[in-house]
C-alpha positions as semicolon CSV with decimal commas, in nm:
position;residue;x (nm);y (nm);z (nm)
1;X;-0,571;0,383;-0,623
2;X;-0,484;0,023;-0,494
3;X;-0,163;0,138;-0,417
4;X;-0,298;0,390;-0,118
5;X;-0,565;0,098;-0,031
6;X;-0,254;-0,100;-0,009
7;X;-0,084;0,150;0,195
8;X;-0,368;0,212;0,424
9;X;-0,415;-0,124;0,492
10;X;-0,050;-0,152;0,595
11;X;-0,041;0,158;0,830
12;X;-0,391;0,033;1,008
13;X;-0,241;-0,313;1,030
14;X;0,119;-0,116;1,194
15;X;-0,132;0,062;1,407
16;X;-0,308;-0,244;1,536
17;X;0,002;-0,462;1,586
18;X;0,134;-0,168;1,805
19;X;-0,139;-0,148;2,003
20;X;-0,201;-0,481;2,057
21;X;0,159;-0,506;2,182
22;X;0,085;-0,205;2,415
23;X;-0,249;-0,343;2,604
24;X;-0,049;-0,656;2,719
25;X;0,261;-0,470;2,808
26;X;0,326;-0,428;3,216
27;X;0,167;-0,101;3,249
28;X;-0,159;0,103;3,404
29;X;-0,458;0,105;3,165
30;X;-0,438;0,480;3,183
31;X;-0,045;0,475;3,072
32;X;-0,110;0,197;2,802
33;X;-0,375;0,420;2,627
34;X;-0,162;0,745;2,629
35;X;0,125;0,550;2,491
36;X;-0,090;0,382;2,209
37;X;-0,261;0,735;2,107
38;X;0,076;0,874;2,102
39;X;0,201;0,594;1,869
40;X;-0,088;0,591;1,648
41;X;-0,041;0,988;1,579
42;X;0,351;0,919;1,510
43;X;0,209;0,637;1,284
44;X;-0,029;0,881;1,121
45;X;0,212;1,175;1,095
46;X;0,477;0,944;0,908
47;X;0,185;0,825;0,692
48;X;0,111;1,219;0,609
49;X;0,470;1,218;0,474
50;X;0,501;0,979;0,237
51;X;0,483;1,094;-0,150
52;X;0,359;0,767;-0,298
53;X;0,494;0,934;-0,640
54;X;0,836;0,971;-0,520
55;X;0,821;0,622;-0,399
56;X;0,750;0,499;-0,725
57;X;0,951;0,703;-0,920
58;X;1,288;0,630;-0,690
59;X;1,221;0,237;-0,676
60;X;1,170;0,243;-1,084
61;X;1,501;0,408;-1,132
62;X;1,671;0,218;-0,885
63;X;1,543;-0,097;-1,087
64;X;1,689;0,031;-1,418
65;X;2,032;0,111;-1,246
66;X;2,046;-0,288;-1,151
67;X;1,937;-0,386;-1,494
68;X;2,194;-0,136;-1,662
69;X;2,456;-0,265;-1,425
70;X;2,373;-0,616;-1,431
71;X;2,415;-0,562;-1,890
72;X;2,743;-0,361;-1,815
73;X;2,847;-0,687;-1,588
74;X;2,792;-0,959;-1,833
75;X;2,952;-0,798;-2,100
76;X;3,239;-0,776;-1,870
77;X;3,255;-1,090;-1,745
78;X;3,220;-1,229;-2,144
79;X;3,496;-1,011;-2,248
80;X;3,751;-1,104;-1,998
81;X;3,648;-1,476;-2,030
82;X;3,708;-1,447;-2,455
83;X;4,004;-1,254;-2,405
84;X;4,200;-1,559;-2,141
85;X;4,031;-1,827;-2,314
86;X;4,184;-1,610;-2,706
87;X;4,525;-1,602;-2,541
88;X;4,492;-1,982;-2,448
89;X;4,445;-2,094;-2,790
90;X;4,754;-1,847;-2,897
91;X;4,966;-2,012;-2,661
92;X;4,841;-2,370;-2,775
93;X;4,914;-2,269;-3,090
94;X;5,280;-2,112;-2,982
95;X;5,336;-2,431;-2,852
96;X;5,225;-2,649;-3,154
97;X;5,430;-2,422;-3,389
98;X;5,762;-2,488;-3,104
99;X;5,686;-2,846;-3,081
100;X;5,715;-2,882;-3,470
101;X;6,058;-2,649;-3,472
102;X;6,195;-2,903;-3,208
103;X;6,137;-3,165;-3,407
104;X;6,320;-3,016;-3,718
105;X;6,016;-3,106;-3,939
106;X;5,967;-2,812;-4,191
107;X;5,628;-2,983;-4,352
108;X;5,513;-2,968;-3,993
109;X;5,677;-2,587;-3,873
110;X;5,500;-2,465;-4,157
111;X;5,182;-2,642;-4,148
112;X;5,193;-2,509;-3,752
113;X;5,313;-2,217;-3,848
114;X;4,953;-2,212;-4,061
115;X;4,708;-2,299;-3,782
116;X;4,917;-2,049;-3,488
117;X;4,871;-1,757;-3,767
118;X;4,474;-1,835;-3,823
119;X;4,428;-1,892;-3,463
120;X;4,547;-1,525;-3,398
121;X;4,368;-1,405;-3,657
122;X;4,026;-1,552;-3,546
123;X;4,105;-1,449;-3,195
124;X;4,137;-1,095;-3,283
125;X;3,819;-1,122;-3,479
126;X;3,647;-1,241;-3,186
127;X;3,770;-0,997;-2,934
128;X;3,735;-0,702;-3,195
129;X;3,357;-0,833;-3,209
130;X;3,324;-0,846;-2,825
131;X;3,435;-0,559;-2,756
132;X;3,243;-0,356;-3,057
133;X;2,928;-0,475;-2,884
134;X;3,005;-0,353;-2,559
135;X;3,012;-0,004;-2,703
């Protein structure tokens, strides 16, 4: 019920601002009233139209589309960011295993070896977990 009150009270105020702007405009008196009646029947018509329901019902879905979209989004944006930042850490890794090789240690290339294998592994867990969320 507040909603038409709300309405109504926008459509009178419409009506008023219109016609306000119409009694100072440069024209007869005569001219100025025909003009305002006219525009306060298109403003009364267009008011006739509107399904307050359909209103509603549009601007709700619309609002659970963004929300939807905005989930989808995130989950996106989290899944890209774990997968560059996963293959970051395989590459440090890559590179811890090659600097150990280059330095002919095998206590080292081994232990390397090691953290470069559990690094992929834990990756891949949390990727696999990321992305069995976002279904």
């Amino acid at each position: 019920m507040s909603k038409k009150s709300g309405l109504g009270k926008f459509l009178v105020g419409a009506g008023i601002g219109a016609g306000i702007g119409l009694l100072f405009a440069p024209k007869k008196g005569s001219e100025t009233r025909r003009d305002l009646k006219k525009k306060m029947d298109d403003l009364v018509d267009k008011a006739r139209g509107i399904d307050i329901d359909e209103v509603r019902d549009n601007i709700e879905a619309k609002i659970v589309e963004i929300k939807d979209e905005l989930a989808d989004l995130d989950k996106e944006k989290v899944l890209k960011i774990a997968k560059k930042k996963a293959k970051q850490v395989q590459d440090m890794a890559e590179e811890l295993v090659q600097y150990a090789v280059d330095k002919g240690t095998p206590v080292l290339e081994s232990s390397a070896e090691a953290v470069r294998q559990k690094a992929i592994d834990v990756t891949k867990e949390v990727l696999k977990k990321l992305e069995k969320e976002e279904k």
